[in-house]
C-alpha positions as YAML, in Angstrom:
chain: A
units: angstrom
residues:
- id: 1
  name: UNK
  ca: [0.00, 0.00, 0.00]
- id: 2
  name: UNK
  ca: [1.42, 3.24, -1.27]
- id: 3
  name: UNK
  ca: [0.92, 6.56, 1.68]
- id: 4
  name: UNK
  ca: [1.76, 9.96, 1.16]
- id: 5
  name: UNK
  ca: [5.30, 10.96, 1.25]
- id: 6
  name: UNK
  ca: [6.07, 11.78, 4.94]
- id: 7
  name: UNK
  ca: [9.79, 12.19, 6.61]
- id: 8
  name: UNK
  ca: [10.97, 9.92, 8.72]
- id: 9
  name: UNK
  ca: [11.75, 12.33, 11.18]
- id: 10
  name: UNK
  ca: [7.80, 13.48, 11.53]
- id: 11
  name: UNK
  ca: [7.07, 10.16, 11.35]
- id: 12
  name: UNK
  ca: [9.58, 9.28, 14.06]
- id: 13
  name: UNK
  ca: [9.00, 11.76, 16.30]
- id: 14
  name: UNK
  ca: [5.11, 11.35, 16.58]
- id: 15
  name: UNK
  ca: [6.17, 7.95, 17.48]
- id: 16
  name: UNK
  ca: [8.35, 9.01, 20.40]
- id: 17
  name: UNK
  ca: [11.35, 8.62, 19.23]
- id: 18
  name: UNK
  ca: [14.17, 11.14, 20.31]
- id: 19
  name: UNK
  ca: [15.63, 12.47, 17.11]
- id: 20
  name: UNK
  ca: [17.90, 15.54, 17.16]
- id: 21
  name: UNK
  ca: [17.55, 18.22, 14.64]
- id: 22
  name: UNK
  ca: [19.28, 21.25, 15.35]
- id: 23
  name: UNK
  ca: [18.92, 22.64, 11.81]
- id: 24
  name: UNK
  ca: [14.71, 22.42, 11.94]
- id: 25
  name: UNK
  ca: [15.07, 19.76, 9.45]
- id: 26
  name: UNK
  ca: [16.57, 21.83, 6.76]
- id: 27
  name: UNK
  ca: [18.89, 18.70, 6.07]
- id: 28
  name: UNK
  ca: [21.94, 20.67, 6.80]
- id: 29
  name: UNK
  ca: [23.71, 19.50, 9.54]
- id: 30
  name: UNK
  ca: [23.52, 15.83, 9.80]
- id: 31
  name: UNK
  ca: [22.34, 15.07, 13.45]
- id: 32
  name: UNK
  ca: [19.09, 13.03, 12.77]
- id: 33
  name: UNK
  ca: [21.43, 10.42, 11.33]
- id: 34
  name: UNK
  ca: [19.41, 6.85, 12.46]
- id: 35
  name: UNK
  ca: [20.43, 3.39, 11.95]
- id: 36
  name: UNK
  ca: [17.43, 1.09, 10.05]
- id: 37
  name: UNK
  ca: [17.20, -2.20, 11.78]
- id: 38
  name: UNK
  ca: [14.66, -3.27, 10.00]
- id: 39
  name: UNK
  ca: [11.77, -2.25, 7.11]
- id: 40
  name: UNK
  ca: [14.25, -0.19, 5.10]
- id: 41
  name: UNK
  ca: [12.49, -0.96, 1.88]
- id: 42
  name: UNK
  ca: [9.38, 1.04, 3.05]
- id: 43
  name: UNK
  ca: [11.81, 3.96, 2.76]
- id: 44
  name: UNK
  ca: [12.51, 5.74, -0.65]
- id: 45
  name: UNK
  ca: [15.61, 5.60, -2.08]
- id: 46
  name: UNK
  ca: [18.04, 8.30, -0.38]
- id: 47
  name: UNK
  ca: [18.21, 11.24, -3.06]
- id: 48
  name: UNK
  ca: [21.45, 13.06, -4.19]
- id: 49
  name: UNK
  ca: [21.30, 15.91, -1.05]
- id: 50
  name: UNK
  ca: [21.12, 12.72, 1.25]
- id: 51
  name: UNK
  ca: [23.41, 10.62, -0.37]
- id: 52
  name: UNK
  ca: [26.01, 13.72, -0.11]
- id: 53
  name: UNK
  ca: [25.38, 14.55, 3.22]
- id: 54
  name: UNK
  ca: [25.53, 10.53, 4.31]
- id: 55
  name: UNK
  ca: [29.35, 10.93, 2.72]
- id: 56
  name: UNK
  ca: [29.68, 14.29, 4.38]
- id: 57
  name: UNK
  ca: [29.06, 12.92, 7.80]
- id: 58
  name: UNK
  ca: [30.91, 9.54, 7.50]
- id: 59
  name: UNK
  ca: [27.48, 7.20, 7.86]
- id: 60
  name: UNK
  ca: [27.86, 3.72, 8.46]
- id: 61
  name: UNK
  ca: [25.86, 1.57, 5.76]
- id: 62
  name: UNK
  ca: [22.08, 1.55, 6.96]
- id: 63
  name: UNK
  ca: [21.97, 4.82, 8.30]
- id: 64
  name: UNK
  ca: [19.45, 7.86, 6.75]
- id: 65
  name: UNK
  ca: [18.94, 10.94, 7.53]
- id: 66
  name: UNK
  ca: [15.44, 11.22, 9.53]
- id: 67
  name: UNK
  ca: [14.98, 14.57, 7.95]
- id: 68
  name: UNK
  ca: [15.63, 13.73, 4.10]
- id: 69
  name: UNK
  ca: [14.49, 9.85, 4.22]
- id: 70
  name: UNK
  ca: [11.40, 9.80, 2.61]
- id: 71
  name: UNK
  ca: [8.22, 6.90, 4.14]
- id: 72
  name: UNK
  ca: [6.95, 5.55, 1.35]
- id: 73
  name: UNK
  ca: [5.01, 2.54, 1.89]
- id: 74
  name: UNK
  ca: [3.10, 1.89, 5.14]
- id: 75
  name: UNK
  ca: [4.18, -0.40, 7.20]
- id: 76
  name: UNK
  ca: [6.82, -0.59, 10.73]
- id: 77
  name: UNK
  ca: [10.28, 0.11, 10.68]
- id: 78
  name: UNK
  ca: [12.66, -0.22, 13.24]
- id: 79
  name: UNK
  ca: [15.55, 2.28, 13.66]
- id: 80
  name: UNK
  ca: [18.17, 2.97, 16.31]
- id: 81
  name: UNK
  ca: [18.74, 6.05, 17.89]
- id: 82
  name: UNK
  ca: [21.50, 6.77, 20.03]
- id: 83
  name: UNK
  ca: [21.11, 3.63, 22.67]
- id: 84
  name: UNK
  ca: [17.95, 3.03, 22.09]
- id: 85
  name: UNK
  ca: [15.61, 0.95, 19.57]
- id: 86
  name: UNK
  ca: [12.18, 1.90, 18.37]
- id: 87
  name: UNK
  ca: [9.76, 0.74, 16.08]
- id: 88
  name: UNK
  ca: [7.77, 3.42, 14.49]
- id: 89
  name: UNK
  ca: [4.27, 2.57, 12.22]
...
């Protein structure tokens, strides 16, 4: 089932999870780097500005940017941030 295009982040943070985002979610800075533990194919492909900023910031294979990662199918995905693990619908 196709939804509307939503970030991550909003998507994240509705669901509790503690995402930094210092730059308002310009996709600027890099600090709402998460790890996806799981459902990463519900996510769109990153674009160019993510994939550049993802270089920029040294990101370990699996991580997105909250504020740039685009949902694109429903469905849960799991994601680390910081220590902790979260599952967001």
């Amino acid at each position: 089932m196709t939804v509307p295009r939503r970030t991550l982040l909003g998507v994240a943070r509705r669901a509790g999870a503690p995402i930094g985002y210092p730059c308002r979610g310009e996709g600027v800075c890099g600090r709402c780097t998460v790890l996806i533990t799981g459902g990463a194919t519900r996510l769109a492909p990153p674009g160019d500005r993510e994939r550049a900023l993802l270089a920029h910031v040294g990101a370990a294979p699996g991580e997105r940017l909250a504020c740039l990662a685009e949902v694109a199918e429903a469905g849960s995905i799991d994601l680390r941030v910081g220590g902790g693990t979260y599952r967001i619908e």
